[in-house]
C-alpha positions in Angstrom: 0.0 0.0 0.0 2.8 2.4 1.2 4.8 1.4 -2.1 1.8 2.4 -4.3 1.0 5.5 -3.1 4.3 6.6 -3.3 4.3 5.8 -7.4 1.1 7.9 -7.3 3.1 10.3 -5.6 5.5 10.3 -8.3 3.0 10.1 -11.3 1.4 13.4 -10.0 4.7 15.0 -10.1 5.8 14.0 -13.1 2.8 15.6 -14.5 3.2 19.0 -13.2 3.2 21.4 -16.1 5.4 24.5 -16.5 4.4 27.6 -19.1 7.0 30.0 -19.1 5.6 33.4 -19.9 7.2 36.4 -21.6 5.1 39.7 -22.0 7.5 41.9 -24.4 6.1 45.5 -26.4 8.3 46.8 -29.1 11.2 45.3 -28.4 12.0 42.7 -31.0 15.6 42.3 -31.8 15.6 42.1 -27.7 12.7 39.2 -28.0 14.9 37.1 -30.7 17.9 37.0 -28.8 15.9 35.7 -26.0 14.1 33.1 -28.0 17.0 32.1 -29.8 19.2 31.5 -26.5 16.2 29.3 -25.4 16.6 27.1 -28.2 18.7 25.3 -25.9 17.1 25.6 -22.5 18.0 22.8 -20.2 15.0 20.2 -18.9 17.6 17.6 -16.9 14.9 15.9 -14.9 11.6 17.6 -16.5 10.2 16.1 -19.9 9.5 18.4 -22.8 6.1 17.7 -22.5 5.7 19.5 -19.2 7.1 22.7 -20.1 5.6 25.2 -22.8 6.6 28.9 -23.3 3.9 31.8 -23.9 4.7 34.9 -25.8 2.2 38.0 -25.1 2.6 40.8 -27.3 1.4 44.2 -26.1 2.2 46.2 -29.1 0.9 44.0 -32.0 2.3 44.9 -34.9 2.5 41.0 -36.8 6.3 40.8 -36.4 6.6 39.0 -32.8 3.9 36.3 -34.4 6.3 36.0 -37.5 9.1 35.5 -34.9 7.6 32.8 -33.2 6.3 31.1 -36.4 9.9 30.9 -37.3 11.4 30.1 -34.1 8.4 27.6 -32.9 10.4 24.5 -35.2 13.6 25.0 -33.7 12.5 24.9 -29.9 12.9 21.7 -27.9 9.3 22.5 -26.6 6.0 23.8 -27.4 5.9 27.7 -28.1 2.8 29.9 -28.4 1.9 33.2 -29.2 -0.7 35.7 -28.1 -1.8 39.3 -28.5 -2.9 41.9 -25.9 -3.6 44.5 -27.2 -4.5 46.9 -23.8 -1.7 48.5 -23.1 0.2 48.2 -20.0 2.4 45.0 -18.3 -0.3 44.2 -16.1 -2.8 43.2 -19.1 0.3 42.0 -20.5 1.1 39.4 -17.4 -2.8 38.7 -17.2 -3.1 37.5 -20.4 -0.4 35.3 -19.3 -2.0 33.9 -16.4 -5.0 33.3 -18.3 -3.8 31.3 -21.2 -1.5 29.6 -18.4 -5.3 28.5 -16.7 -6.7 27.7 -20.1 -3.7 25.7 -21.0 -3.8 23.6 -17.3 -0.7 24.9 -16.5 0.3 24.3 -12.9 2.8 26.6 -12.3 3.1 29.8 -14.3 7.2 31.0 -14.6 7.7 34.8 -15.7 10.8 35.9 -17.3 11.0 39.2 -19.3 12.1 40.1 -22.9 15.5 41.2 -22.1 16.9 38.6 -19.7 19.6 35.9 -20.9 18.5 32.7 -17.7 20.6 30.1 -17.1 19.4 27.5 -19.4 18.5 25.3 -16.0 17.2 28.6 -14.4 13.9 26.9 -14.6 14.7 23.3 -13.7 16.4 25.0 -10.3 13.3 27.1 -9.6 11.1 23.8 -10.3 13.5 21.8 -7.7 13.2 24.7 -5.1 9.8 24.6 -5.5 9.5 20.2 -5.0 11.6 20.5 -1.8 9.8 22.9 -0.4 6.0 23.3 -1.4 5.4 26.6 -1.7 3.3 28.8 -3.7 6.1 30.9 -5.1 9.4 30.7 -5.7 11.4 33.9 -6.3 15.0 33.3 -8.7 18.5 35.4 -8.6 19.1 37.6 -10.9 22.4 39.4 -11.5 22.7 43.0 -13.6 25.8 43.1 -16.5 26.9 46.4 -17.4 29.4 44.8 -20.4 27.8 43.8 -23.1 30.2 41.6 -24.6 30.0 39.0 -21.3 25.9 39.2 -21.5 26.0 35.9 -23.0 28.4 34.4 -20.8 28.0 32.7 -17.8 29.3 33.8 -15.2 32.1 35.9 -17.2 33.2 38.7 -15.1 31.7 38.8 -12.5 31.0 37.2 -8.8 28.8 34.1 -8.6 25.4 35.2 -6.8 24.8 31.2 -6.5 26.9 31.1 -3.3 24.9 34.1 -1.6 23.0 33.3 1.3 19.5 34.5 0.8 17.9 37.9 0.8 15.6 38.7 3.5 12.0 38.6 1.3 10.5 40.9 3.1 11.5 44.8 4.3 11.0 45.7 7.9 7.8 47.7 7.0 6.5 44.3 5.7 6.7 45.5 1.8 8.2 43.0 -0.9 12.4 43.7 -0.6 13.7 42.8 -4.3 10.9 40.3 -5.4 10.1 40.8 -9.1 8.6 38.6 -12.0 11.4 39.0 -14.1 12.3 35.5 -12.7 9.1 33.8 -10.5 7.5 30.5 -10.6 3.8 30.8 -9.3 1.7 28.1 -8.9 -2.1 27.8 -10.3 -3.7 27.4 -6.7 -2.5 30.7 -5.5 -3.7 32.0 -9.2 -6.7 30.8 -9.4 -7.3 32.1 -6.2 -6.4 35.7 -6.9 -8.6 35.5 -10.6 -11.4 34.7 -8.1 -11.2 38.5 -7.0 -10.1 39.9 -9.9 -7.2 41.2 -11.9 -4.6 38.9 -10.9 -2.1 41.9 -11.8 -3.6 45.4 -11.1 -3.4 47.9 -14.0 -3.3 50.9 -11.9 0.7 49.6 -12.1 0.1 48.6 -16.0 2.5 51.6 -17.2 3.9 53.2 -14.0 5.7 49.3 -13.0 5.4 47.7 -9.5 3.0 45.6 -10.5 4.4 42.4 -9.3 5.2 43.7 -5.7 1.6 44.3 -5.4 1.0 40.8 -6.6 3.3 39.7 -4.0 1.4 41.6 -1.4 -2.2 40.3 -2.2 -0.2 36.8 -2.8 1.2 36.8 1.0 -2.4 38.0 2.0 -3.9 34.8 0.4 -1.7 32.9 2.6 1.0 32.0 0.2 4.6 30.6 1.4 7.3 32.5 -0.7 10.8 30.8 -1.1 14.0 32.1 -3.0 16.0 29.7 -5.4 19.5 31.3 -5.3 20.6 28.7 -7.9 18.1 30.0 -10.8 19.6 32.8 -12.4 19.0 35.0 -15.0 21.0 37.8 -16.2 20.0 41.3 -16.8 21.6 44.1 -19.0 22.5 48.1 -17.5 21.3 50.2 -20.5 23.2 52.9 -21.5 19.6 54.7 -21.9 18.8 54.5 -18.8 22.3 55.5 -17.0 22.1 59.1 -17.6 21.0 61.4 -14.8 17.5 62.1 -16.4 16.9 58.8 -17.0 17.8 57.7 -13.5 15.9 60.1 -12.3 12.8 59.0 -14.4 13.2 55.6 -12.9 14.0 57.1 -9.2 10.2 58.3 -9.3 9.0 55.9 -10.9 10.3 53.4 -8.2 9.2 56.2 -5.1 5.6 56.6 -7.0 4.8 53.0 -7.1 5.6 52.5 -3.5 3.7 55.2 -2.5 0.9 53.2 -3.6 1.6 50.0 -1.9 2.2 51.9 1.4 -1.1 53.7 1.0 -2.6 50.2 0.3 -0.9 47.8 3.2 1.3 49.6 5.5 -0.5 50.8 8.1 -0.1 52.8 12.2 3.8 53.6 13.3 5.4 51.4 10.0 3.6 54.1 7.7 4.6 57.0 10.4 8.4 56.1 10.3 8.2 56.0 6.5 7.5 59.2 6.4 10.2 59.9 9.0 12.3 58.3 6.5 11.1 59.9 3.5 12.1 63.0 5.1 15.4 62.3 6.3 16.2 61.6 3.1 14.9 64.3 1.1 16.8 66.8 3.8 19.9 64.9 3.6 20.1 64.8 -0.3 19.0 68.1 -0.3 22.0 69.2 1.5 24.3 66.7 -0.5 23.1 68.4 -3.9 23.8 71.4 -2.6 27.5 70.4 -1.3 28.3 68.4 -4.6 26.6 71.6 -6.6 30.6 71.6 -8.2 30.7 67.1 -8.5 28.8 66.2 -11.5 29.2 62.6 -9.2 27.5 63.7 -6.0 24.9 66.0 -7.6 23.2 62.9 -9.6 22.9 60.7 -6.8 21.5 63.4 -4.9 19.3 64.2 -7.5 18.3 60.9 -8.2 17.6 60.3 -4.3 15.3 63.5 -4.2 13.6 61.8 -7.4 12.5 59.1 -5.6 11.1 60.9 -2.3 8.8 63.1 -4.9 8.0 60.0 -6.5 7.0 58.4 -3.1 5.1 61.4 -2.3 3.1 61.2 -5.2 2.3 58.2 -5.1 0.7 58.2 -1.5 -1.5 61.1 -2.5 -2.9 58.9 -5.4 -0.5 60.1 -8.5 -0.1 57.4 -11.6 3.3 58.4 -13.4 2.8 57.0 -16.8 6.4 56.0 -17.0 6.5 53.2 -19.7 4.0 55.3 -22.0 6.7 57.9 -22.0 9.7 55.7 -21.6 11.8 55.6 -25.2 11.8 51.5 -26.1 15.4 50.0 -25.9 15.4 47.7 -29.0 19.1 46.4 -29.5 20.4 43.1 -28.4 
């Protein structure tokens, strides 16, 4: 008896689905390179017919569906296409849950349209996740500021692997580094959040921070979170981005959307002594800018520090900075 419920056990497992979703808009030379590194993803212990991968489009224009037309022969496993045509990643990542649903996926995995994984970054989330049993399991990621080492492994730089893990959750009980650019979810704690509505809200859809809301609602449903330090996926440091404007753009961007989350779940002396702390740090970097006014160095970190206390500000009072509606596309590999 013992011995055959344990090969039910096993037959279960070996069932288990995986859809790997990526939600991209107007980004695709940065979508090919992707699709073309996961050519040779990695399944080790899963078979190909557990894992599919999902592309949602958000700004259709018929390339991306050529793309994956093209690309769909040479993958080891299945790959599908979508449109969603509402603007903004939330729509985007709901789509994604939806056709994950539709498709009886059981767990949903999230990677974005300008990360370079491991090619086992998925089979080490899907171990993490069979050891433990949790509802979510949150990957490493590692930012590469030389382009030339993007596509090589652990070129250059220190192995995050041997880290010990990141506290998952900041002292004021908001999300500390969780994102979706590398998360496996699990349909039970999806189809529970579908149940009350957008599983991603799309207040966030173009101002970004949607997935530490998700996170929040997630932990609210009752859902265990683990981190898998051995999944890893690499992301690049635009040059776009690096300048002081642009820094600053994502500064308030970053403040606004926690604003929002802090008005939503932080509550008595945690949402007293982040104002405390919003205000230390707008006098202090107001005093820095004015001591580096003659260090280009010091003044943009200072700016950029200011940046985000407006953003926060905003944010609390209710403000919705349209940052990916403005935001130039980065398009090259």
């Amino acid at each position: 008896m013992i011995c055959n419920r344990r090969l039910c056990q096993i037959g279960v497992r070996l069932r288990m689905k995986f859809m790997v979703g990526i939600c991209t808009c107007d980004r695709l030379p940065l979508l090919r390179s992707l699709l073309r590194h996961l050519c040779e993803i990695r399944l080790d212990s899963l078979a190909s017919a557990q894992v599919e991968i999902l592309v949602v489009d958000n700004k259709p224009t018929g390339e991306v569906a050529t793309l994956c037309r093209d690309l769909a022969r040479a993958m080891p496993v299945p790959l599908h296409f979508v449109e969603e045509r509402r603007r903004g990643i939330s729509y985007a990542r709901d789509r994604a849950v939806v056709e994950a649903l539709e498709r009886d996926a059981d767990f949903l995995c999230f990677i974005d349209d300008d990360d370079r994984p491991e090619l086992d970054w998925l089979v080490d989330l899907a171990r993490r996740q069979g050891s433990t049993g949790v509802d979510i399991v949150v990957g490493n990621r590692v930012y590469v500021e030389d382009a030339a080492n993007f596509d090589k492994p652990d070129a250059g730089e220190p192995d995050p692997r041997t880290r010990n893990e990141t506290k998952i959750w900041k002292s004021n009980g908001l999300p500390n580094l969780l994102s979706t650019c590398n998360v496996l979810i699990s349909r039970n704690i999806l189809e529970r959040l579908a149940c009350e509505g957008p599983v991603f809200d799309p207040l966030f859809g173009l101002m970004g921070g949607e997935d530490a809301d998700f996170f929040m609602r997630a932990r609210g449903m009752g859902a265990d979170i683990a981190r898998a330090d051995r999944s890893l996926v690499r992301k690049r440091v635009w040059l776009e981005r690096a300048t002081v404007r642009g820094v600053m753009r994502r500064k308030f961007r970053s403040g606004c959307s926690e604003g929002h989350l802090v008005r939503r779940y932080v509550n008595g002396g945690q949402r007293l002594r982040w104002f405390a702390a919003i205000g230390g740090r707008f006098l202090r970097s107001g005093g820095a800018l004015f001591a580096g006014l003659f260090a280009a160095s010091k003044r943009g970190k200072a700016l950029s520090k200011l940046a985000w206390c407006c953003g926060a500000v905003f944010g609390y009072a209710g403000g919705n900075y349209r940052y990916y509606e403005q935001s130039p596309e980065i398009v090259q590999p």
